[in-house]
Every structure is written in C-alpha cells, then in structure tokens.
C-alpha positions in Angstrom: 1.6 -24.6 12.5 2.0 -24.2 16.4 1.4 -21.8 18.8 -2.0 -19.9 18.5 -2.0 -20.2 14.7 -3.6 -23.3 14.4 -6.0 -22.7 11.6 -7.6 -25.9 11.8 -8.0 -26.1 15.8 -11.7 -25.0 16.7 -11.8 -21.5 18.9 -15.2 -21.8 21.1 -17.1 -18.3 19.1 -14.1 -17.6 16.9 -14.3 -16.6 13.0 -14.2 -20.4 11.1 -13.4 -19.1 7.9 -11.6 -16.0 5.9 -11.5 -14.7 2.8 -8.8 -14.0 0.1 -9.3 -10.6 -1.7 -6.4 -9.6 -4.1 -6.5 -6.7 -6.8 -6.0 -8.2 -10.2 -2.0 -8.1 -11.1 0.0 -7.4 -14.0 4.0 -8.1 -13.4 6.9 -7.4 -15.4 9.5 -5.6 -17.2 7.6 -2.4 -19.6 4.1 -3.7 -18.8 3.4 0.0 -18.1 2.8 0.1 -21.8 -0.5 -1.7 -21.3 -2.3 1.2 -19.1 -4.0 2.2 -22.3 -5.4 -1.1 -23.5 -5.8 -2.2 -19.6 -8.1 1.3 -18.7 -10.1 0.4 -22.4 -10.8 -2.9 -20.9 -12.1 -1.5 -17.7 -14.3 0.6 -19.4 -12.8 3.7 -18.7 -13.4 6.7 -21.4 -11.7 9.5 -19.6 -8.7 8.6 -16.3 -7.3 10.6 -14.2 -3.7 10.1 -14.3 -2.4 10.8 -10.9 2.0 11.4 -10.2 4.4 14.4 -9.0 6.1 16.8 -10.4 9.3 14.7 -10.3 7.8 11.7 -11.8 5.9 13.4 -14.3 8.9 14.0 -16.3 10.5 11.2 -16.4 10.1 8.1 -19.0 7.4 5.9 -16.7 4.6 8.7 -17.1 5.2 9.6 -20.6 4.9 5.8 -21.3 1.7 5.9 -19.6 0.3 9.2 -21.2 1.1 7.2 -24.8 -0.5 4.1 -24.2 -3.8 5.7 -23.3 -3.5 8.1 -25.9 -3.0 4.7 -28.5 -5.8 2.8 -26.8 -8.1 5.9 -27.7 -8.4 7.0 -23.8 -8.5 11.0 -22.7 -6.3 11.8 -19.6 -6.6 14.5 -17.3 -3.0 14.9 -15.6 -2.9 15.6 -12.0 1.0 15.5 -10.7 0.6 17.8 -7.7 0.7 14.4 -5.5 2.6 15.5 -2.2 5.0 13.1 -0.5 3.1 11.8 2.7 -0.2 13.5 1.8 -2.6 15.0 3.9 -6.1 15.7 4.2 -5.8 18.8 2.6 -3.9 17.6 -0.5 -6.5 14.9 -0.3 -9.0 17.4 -1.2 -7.5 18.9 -3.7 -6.8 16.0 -5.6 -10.6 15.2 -5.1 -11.3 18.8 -6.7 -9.5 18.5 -9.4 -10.9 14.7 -9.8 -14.6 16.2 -9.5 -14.1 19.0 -12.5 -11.9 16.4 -14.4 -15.3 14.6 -15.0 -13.3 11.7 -15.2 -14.6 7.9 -15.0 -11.3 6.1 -13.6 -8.2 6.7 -12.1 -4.5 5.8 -13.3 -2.2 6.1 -10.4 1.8 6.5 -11.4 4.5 6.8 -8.5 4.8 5.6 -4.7 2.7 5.1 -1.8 1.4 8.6 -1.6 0.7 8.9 -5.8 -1.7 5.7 -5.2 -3.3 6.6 -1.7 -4.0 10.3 -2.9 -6.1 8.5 -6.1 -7.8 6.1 -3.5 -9.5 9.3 -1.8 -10.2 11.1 -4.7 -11.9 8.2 -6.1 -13.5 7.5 -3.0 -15.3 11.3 -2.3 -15.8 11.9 -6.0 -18.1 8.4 -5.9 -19.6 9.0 -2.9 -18.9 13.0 -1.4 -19.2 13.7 2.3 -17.7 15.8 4.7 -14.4 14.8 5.1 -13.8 12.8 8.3 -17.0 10.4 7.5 -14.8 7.9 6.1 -11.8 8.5 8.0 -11.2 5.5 10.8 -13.1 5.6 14.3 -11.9 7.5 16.4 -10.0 10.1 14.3 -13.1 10.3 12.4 -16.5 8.6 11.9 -15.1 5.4 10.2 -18.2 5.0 7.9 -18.5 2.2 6.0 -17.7 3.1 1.8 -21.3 2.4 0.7 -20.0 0.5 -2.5 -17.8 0.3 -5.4 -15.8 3.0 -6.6 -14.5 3.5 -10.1 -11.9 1.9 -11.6 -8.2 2.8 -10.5 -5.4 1.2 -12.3 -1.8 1.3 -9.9 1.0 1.3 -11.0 3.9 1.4 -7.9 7.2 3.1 -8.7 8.8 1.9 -5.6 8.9 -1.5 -4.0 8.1 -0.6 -0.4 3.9 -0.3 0.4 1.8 -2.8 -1.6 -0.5 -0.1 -1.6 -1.8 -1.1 -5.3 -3.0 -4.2 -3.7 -4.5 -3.2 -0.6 -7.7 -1.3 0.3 -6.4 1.6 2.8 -5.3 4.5 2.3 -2.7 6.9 5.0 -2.6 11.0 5.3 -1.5 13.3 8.1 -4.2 14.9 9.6 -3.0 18.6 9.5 -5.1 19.9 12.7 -4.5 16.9 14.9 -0.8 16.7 13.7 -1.8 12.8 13.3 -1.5 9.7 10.8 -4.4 8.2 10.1 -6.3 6.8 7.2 -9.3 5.0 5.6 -9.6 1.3 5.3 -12.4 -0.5 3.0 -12.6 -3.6 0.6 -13.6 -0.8 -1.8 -10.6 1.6 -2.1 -8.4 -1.9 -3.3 -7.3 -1.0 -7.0 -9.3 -2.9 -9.5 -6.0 -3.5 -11.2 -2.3 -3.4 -10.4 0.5 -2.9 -13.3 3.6 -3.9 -11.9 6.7 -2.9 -13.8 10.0 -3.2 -11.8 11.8 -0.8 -14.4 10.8 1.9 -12.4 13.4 1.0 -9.5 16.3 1.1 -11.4 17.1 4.8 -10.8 15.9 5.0 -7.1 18.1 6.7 -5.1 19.4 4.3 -2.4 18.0 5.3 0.7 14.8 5.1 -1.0 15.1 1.6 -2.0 16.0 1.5 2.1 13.2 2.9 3.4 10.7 1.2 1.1 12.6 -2.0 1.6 12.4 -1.5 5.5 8.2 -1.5 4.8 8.2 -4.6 2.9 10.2 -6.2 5.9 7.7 -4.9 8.6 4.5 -5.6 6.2 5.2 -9.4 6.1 6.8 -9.7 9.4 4.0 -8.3 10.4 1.5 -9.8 9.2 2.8 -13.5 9.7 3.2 -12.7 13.6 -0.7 -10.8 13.5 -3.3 -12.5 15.8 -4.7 -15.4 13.5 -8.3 -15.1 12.0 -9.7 -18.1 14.3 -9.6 -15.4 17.6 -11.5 -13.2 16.2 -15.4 -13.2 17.0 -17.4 -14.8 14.1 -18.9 -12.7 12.3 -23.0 -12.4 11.5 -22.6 -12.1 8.3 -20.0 -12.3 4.9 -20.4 -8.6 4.7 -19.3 -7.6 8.4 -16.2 -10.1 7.9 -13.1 -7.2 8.2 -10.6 -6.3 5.5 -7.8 -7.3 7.8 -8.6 -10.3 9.1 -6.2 -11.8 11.3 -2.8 -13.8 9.6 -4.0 -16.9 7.4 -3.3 -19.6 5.6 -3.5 -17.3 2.3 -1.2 -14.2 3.4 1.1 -16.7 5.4 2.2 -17.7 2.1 3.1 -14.2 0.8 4.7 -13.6 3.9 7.0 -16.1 3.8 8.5 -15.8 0.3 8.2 -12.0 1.0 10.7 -12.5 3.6 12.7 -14.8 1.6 13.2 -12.3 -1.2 14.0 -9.2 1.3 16.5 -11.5 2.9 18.5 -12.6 -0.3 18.1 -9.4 -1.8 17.4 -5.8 0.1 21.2 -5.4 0.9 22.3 -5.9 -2.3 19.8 -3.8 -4.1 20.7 -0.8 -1.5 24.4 -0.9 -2.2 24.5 -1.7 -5.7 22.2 0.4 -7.6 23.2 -1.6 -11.2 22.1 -4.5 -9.5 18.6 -4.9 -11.5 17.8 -8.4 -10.3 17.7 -7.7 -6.9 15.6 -4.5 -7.4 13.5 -6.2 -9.2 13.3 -9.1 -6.5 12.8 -6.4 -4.3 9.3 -5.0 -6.4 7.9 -8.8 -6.0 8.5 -9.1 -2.4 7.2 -5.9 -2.1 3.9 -6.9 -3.9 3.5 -10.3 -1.9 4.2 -8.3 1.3 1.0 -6.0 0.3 -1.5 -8.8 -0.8 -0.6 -10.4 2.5 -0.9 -7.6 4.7 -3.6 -6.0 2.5 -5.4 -9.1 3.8 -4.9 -10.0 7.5 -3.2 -6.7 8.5 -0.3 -4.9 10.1 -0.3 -4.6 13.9 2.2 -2.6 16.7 5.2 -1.5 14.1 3.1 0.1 12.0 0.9 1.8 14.7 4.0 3.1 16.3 4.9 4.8 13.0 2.0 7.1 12.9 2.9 8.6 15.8 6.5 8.8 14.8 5.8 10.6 11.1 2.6 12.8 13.2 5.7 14.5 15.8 9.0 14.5 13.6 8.6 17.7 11.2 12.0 19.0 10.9 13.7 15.9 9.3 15.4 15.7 5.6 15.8 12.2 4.3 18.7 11.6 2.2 17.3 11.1 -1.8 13.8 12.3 -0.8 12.5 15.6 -2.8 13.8 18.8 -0.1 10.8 21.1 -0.3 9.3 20.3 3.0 10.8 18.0 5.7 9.1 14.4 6.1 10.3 10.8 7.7 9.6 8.1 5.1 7.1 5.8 6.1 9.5 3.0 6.1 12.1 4.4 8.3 9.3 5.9 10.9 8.0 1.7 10.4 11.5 0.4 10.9 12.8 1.9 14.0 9.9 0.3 16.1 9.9 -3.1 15.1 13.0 -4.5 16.7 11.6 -3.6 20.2 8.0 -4.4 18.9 9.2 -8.0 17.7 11.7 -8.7 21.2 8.1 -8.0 23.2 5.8 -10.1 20.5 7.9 -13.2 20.3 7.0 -13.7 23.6 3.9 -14.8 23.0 4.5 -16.8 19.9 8.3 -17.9 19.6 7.8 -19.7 16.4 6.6 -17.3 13.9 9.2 -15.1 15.0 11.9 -17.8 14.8 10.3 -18.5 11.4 10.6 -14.8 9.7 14.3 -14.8 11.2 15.0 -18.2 9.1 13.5 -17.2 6.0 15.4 -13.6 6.2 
C-alpha cells in the first residue's frame, strides 16, 4: 500500500490499531422466510415490523408477517415509512413504537424503512428531546448511552448498506437540512439479505442505489487512513468511522469489482437476476466497509443537495411528494470530488478505476 495508507508505517500520536464491527449477516435467495425463527432467537416476543405502503403489499412483507406468525412471534405493523424521512416521521414511528410495547424491531424495504426503525429503536430505549442524539452541530450529538433492542434488517434495494452500519439520515424539516445520528449502537443486530427483492425494481431505482454503492466504497477506500487520526484514550472513545483500513479496504475493493461487471447490466436489463443479485452483495460489502471507516466529501455534498432540491420527481420513485434519491444527490458530486482527491493520493484512485 502507498501513499498515506500505510497501515504498518508508525504516525508520531496517530491511532495504532482499529476495530472491525459488522452486524451479523444472513445472505441469499428466500432467506426472508427466516425473520420468524431469526427474531425467536433474538429473544424477541413482540417486533415491530417496519415498511411502506407500497411494500406492504407486496410478496416480501407478507413472507415476513408468516414467518413470525409460524415462529410464535406477535407483530405490530407500521408501513407509514416515508421515502427520505424526517424528523417528524421519525417521531411518529417512535410513537407508534412506544404504544406498540414492542421488544424488537423487523425492518422491511430501503434505506429509509431501516433508518426510520434505527430512531424508533433508539428514543423508545432511551427517550430524550429530540436533537440530543442528532450529530454536533445540528444537534447535541450525545453519545447512545447503550444497547438498543434488537432490530432485524432486511434491505429491499441494493444501494445503502444501511442494515450493516450504525447511522441513521433524516431531513431536518425546520433547518431544511440532512443530517443524522451515528453510534456503534443503532448497527442492526442482524441483517437478512435476500436479493429476490430486486428483481422488480424499477430501473432507475436500481440506478440510483447502484450510484450509492459506487460512492460508499469509492469512498471509503480513498478516506483518510485510521493511522492519522489521534489515538485514542481509550477502546470506548475509538469512533465508528474510523479512517479506511485493512478490513473495509477489502470490501471496498470487491464492492467495486461487482458494481463494475455488473451495475449496467442490471439497469438495462431488468430479467437479468444475476447481476441484480451481484448488485445486493456489492451493496452489502460497500456498507460493512463504509459502515466502518466512513464516507467523506461525496456524501457530505449530498445533504446539501437533497436539503435545497424540493420540486424534483424521480423516474420509478413513489409521486406523492417530490424528493432526489440519495444516490443521485451522492452521484453528481463525486466526479469533481474524486478529480480534486486524487490529488493527494493518485493510487487509490487509480486503484477504484481498475477494479470498476
């Protein structure tokens, strides 16, 4: 490894050593019918299942809502999920959480299905005025005192990795903001990954979550490495995104790989089920990558992109209120984010174009 990522060359006050924290993972074709068996053996009695309207009738939920019935475990359904939630959907999932009585969460759909469940199984655990957990300086950016119950995730799109990472995005209606909450805690406990689910995305879907997966690993392979960041004092003040690593640069890379080979064809050919279902890998080794040493400028750029644009109506996205899918408000930074951070370290950059 060259340029500043040498892992093994000594930094004078930089971190010596990172960690590798990863969701447990469940991959393949109809493994959705575990949920039941797989919420049993987390202990839960009584999940929240967590969707959309749109998703909640269709074939993926009601295999979920029959497995738990068949393992013996009571559901509460919640499918008002909005597409890029905010902090006021937020809070009404964590109402309806907080009378559910429940003691887990299943979450069924995209990155906004499995973020929503994230907060409401974060301020049902611990409640507190909203913006305590929220990231400095948006909002307090409180530490999550501990562990939170036991959220199962189960992605319907291969685009945010969100069932293996620990944060958590909403707009912040009064600031007209993205923002979000980012903690070792909110990481699912488990994620059940079926690629089924992608074979009737529409194809700009499968573009824009694509497009994420791209960024994620790209991303994260080219982020500041772990050794230039201060030590820290202790295990516990080690953060969640660390700085790129010998453990995420391997996700990264075959991440990139897979997107390469086989984003184009699962875009234009939507019979193509081997390259979706490439696609839902990559899209899970892009997110424990990331998940661990972070996203940097891209993804920055996109908040402020999705917090401005509100009159935009993606092709294949539901119509009842306009949004810019995260991927696309992602994607049309990076090229001018990546020309500017080559610069500084040619090599990663001229790796991710090789492996894509």
């Amino acid at each position: 490894m060259t340029c500043c990522h040498n892992y093994f060359a000594t930094v004078e006050g930089g971190e010596e050593a990172f960690s590798v924290d990863v969701s447990a993972i469940t991959y393949g074709a109809g493994c959705l019918a575990e949920a039941g068996e797989q919420a049993r053996a987390l202990g839960i009695g009584r999940i929240a299942l967590f969707t959309d309207k749109r998703l909640a009738a269709t074939e993926h939920v009601e295999k979920v809502k029959k497995s738990l019935t068949a393992a013996g475990v009571d559901y509460a359904l919640y499918d008002e999920v909005k597409v890029e939630p905010t902090d006021v959907s937020f809070q009404a999932a964590t109402r309806f959480a907080a009378e559910a009585k429940v003691d887990g969460f299943i979450s069924v759909g995209g990155g906004s299905v499995m973020d929503t469940a994230k907060a409401a199984s974060l301020y049902t655990t611990y409640p507190a005025d909203f913006l305590a957990y929220v990231n400095a300086p948006v909002g307090e950016g409180r530490p999550v005192p501990g562990p939170l119950r036991p959220h199962i995730a189960c992605p319907t799109t291969a685009g945010t990795g969100s069932e293996c990472t620990g944060v958590t995005v909403f707009d912040l209606l009064s600031m007209k903001a993205k923002t979000g909450i980012a903690s070792r805690m909110l990481r699912p406990a488990l994620a059940l990954i079926d690629p089924l689910t992608t074979h009737t995305l529409p194809k700009n879907v499968i573009a824009c979550s694509a497009f994420d997966v791209l960024s994620h690993a790209l991303e994260s392979y080219t982020a500041m490495p772990f050794t230039r960041r201060a030590r820290s004092k202790t295990p516990g003040e080690r953060p969640m995104s660390q700085g790129a690593n010998p453990w995420s640069d391997l996700g990264c890379r075959e991440a990139l790989r897979l997107a390469g080979e086989f984003m184009v064809r699962a875009v234009n050919d939507p019979s193509d089920h081997e390259a979706r279902e490439q696609l839902m890998w990559a899209s899970t080794l892009a997110g424990i990558a990331f998940g661990n040493s972070g996203v940097h400028v891209p993804h920055g750029m996109a908040y402020a992109v999705a917090g401005l644009v509100r009159d935009y109506q993606p092709e294949g996205y539901p119509d009842d209120e306009p949004i810019i899918p995260h991927g696309m408000s992602v994607i049309v930074n990076a090229p001018s984010v990546f020309r500017n951070t080559a610069r500084a370290c040619p090599e990663r950059h001229l790796d991710g174009a090789k492996w894509l």
